[in-house]
C-alpha positions, 0 to 999 in steps of 0.5 A: 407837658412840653409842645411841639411848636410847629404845624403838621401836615402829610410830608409831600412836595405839593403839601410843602409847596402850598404851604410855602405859597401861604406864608408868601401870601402872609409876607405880601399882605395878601392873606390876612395873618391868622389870630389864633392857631383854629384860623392858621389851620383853618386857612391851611386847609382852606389852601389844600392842605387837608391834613394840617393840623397842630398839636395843643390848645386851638384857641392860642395865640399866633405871633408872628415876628419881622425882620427889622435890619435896624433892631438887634439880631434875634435868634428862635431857639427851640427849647431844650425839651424840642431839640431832645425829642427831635433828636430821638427821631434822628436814627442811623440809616436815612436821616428824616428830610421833608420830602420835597429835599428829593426833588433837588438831590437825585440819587438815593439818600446816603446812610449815616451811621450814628456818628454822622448821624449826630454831626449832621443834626448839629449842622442842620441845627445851627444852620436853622437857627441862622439861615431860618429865613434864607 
């Protein structure tokens, strides 16, 4: 059984904003890092995000990685079963941004055919996997 690597809550902009606020938290020290993934949701929640969960054994390990300018460049790749199922999501139409995207860009999101579709998974794929932390 393949397991997504990820945590789950309800796609709003205020759930994306907490969440973002507690890694900054995790950054700055100021929140201890959860141990296993029970305490990562745990504090999610206790952050107000009600509906934070993630899939799979609660009692796993969390690691967390630095940035460390002086060691090798490192890259987290997903495995090839997470990019498969992520791309079955991806159908003609609207592709599926978090929602907070909607904040930033006015105006209704463009259709996409299947081809488009594809070269923008691509795109959006590569580019996480470089610029995942800005």
């Amino acid at each position: 059984m393949s397991l997504q690597m990820k945590v789950d809550f309800e796609d709003t902009t205020k759930n994306w904003q907490l969440w973002g606020q507690l890694v900054e938290l995790w950054i700055c020290g100021l929140q201890p890092l959860p141990k296993e993934v029970k305490d990562l949701v745990a504090q999610a929640k206790a952050h107000g995000i009600p509906s934070a969960s993630v899939p799979g054994d609660q009692n796993r390990n969390v690691k967390f990685y630095w940035y460390d300018e002086a060691k090798e460049l490192a890259f987290m790749l997903p495995t090839e079963a997470m990019l498969t199922a992520a791309r079955e999501k991806i159908k003609p139409g609207e592709y599926p941004l978090p929602i907070f995207y909607d904040d930033a860009y006015t105006g209704q999101r463009a259709k996409l055919d299947s081809d488009q579709d594809t070269l923008f998974a691509n795109c959006r794929v590569g580019e996480y996997t470089i610029n995942y932390c800005g």
